[in-house]
KENU-586538 format. One record per residue: residue in one letter; z, x, y of N, C-alpha, C in turn. Coordinates in pm, whole numbers, padded with zeros to 5 digits, always signed. Each point is the difference from the previous one (the first is absolute). Layout:
<pts>
aZXYZXYZXY/...
</pts>
This chain:
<pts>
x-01647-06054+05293+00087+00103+00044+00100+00037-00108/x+00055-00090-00066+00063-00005-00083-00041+00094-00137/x-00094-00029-00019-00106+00093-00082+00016+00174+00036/x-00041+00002+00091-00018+00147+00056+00130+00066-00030/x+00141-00104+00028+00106+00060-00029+00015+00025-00071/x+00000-00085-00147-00013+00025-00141-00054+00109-00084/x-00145+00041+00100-00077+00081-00034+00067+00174+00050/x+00048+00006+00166+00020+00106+00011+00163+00020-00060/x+00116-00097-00050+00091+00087-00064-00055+00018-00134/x-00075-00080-00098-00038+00071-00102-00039+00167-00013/x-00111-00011+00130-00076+00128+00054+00164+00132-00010/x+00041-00071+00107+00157+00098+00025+00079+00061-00132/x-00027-00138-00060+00090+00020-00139-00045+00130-00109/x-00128-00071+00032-00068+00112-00104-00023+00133+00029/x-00050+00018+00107+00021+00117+00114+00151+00075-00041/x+00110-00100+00031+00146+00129-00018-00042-00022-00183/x-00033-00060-00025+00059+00097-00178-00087+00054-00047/x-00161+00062+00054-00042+00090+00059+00077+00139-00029/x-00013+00021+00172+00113+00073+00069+00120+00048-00159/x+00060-00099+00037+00167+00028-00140-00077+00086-00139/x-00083-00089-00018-00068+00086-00135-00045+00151+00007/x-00072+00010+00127-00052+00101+00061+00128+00146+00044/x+00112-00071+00037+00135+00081+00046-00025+00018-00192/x+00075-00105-00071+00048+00105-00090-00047+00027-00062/x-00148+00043-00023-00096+00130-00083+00021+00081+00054/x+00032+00026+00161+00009+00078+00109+00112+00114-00064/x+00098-00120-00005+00145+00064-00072-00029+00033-00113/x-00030-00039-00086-00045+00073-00164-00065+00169-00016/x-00150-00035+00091-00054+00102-00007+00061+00132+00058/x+00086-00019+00174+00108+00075+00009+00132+00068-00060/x+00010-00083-00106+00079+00018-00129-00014+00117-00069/x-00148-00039-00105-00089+00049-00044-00033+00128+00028/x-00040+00029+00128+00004+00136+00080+00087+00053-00004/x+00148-00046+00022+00119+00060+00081+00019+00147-00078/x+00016+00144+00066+00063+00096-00083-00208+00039-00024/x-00084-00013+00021-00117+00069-00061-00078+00039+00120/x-00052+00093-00071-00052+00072+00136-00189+00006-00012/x-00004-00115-00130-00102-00022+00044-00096-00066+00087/x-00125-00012+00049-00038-00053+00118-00072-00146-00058/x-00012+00012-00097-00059-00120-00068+00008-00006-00148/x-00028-00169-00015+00028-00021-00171-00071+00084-00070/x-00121+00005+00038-00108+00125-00086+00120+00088-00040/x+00013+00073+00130+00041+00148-00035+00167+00025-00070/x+00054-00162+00029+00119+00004-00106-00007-00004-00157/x-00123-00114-00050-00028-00017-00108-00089+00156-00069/x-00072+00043+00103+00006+00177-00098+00086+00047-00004/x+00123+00001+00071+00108+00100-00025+00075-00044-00102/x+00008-00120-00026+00009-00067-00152-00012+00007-00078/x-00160-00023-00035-00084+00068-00098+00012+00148-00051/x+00007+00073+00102+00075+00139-00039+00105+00058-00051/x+00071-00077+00044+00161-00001-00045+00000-00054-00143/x-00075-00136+00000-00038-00045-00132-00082+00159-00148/x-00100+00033+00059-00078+00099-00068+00095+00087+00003/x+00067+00074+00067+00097+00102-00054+00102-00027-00113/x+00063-00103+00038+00093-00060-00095-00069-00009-00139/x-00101-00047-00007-00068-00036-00138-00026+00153-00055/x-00028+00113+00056-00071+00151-00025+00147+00045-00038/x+00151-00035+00091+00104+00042-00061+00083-00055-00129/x-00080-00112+00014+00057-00086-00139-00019+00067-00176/x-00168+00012+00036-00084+00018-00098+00026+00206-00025/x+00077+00067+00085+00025+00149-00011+00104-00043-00044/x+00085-00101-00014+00173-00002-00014-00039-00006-00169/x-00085-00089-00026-00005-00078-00160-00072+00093-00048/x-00113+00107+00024-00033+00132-00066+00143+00039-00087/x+00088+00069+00176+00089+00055-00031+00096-00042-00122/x+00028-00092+00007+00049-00117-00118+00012+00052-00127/x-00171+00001-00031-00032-00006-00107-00012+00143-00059/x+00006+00043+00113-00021+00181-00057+00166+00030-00010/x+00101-00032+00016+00150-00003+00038+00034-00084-00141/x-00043-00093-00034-00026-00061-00190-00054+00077-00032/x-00093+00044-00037-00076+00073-00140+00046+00136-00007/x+00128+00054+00143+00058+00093-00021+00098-00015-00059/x+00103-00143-00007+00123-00027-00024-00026+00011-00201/x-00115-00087-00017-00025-00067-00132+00012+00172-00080/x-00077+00097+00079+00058+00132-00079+00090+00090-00008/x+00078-00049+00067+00175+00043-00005+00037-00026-00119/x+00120+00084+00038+00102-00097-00145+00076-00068+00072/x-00017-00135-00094+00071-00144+00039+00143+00020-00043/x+00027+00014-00131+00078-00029-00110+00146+00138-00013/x+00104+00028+00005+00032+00095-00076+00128-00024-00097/x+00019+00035-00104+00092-00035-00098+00032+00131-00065/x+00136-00040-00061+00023+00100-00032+00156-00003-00145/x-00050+00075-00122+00066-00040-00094+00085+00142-00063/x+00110-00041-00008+00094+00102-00054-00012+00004-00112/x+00001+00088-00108+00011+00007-00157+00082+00112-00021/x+00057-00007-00172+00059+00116-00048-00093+00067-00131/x-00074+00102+00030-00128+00044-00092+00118+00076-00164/x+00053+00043+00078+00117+00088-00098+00150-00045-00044/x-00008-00035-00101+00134-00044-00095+00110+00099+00012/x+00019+00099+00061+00067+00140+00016+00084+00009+00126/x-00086-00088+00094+00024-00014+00143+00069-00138+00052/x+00081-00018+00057+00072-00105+00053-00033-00056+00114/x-00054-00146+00006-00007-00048+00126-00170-00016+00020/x-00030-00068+00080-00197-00034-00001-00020+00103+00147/x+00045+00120-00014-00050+00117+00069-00143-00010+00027/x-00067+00010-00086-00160-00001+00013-00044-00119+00077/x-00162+00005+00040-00038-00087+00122-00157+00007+00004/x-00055-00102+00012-00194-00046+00005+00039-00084+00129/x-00097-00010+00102-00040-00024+00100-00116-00029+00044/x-00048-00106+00036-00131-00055-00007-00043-00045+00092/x-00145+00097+00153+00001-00081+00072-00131-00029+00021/x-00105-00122-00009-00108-00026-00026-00046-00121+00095/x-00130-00025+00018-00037-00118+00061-00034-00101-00061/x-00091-00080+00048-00015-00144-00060-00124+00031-00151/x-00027+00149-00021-00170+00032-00060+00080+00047-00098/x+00123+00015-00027+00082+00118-00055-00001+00164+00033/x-00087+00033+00094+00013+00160+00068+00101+00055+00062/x+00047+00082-00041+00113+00052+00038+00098+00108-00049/x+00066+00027-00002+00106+00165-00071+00108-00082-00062/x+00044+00054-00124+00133+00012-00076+00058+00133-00020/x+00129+00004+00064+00106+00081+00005+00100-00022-00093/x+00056+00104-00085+00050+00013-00097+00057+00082+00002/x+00150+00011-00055+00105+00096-00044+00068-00007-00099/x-00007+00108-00085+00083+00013-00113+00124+00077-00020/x+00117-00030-00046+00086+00015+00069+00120+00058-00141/x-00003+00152-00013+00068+00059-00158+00128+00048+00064/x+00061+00079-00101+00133+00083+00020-00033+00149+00041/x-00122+00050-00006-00054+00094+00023-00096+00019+00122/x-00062-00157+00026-00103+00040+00081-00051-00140+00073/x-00041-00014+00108-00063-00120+00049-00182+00017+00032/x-00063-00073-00004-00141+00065-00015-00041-00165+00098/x-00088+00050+00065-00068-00129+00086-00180-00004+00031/x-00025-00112-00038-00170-00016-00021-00017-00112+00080/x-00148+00028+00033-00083-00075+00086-00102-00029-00068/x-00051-00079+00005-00123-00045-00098-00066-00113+00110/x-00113+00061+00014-00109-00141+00086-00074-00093-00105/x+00003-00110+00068-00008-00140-00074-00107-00094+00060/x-00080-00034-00059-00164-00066+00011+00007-00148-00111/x-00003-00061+00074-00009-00158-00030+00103+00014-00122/x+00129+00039-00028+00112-00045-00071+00002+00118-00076/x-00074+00134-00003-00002+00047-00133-00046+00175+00090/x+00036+00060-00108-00026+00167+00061-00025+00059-00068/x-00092+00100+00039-00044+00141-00086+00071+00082-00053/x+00114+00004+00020+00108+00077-00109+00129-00123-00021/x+00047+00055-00150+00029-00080-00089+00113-00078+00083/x-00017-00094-00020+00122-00087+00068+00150-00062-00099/x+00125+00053+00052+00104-00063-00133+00039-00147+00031/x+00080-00046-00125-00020-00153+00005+00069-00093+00134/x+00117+00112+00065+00060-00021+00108-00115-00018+00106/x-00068+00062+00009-00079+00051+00115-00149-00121+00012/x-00017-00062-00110-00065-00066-00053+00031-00164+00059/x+00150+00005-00040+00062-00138+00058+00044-00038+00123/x+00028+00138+00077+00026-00021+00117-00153-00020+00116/x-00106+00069-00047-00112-00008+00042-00043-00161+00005/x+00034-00078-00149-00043-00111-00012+00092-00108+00125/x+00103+00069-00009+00126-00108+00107-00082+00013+00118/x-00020+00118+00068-00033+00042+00125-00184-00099-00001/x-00062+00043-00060-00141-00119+00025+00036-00126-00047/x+00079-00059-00030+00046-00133-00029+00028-00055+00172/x+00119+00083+00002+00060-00056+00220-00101+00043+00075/x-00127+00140-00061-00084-00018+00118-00111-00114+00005/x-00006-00049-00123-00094-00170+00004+00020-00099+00078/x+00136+00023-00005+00065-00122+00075-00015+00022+00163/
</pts>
C-alpha cells in the first residue's frame, strides 16, 4: 500500500509540473501574440519576412542613393581660397584678388580682379585638373594650387 502511495504522489507530482510547465508556455505564447492580429505563427512569421524583404529593398535604394549623392559631391567644388595681391607698384594696398574654387580632380573656375587707378577688370577662367586653357597669372596659379591642396584633404 505503501508503494501505491509513493507511486501515486510521484504520479501527482509530476502531473502538477506538467500542468505549471504547460501554464507557462501558455503564458509565453500569449505574450508572444499579445497586440497581433495574427491567427497563427505561420501567418506572423510571413508578416515578418515581409517586413524583413521590404526593409532590405529600402536599405539597398537608400545606399544607391548614397552613392549617387557621392559621385555628385566628389564633383563639386570642395575647396575655396582666395588670395589678395598688388599687380601694380602705382597702386596702394593688395586691391587686386584670385579666387579659387575646385574639387578634389582640380575642376573648377578662377575668379580674378585687377584692380588700377583707371579701371577694375574681372576674369573667369575654367580650370581642368589644376590648369586652363587660357593663360593663367602666377597669382591665379597659386591660389588654384592652395585650393586643390584643402580639397585633398
Amino acid at each position: 500500500m505503501s508503494t501505491n502511495i509513493l507511486l501515486f504522489g510521484a504520479l501527482f507530482l509530476i502531473t502538477a509540473a506538467t500542468v505549471i510547465a504547460i501554464i507557462r508556455i501558455e503564458m509565453r505564447l500569449n505574450k508572444l501574440f499579445k497586440g497581433s492580429h495574427a491567427d497563427s505563427l505561420e501567418a506572423l512569421m510571413a508578416d515578418i519576412v515581409a517586413r524583413v524583404k521590404k526593409l532590405n529593398e529600402q536599405g539597398q535604394e537608400q545606399a544607391l542613393n548614397l552613392d549617387a549623392i557621392e559621385q555628385r559631391l566628389q564633383k563639386q567644388g570642395r575647396a575655396v581660397k582666395l588670395i589678395r595681391f598688388n599687380p601694380f607698384t602705382d597702386v596702394g594696398g593688395n586691391q587686386s584678388f584670385a579666387v579659387a574654387i575646385v574639387n578634389k580632380e582640380g575642376d573648377g573656375v578662377v575668379f580674378s580682379s585687377l584692380y588700377s587707378r583707371e579701371r577694375m577688370s574681372v576674369f573667369a577662367k575654367p580650370v581642368t585638373q589644376g590648369t586652363s586653357d587660357i593663360e593663367l597669372t602666377p597669382e591665379e596659379q597659386a591660389v588654384i594650387a592652395d585650393a586643390r591642396k584643402e580639397a585633398s584633404n
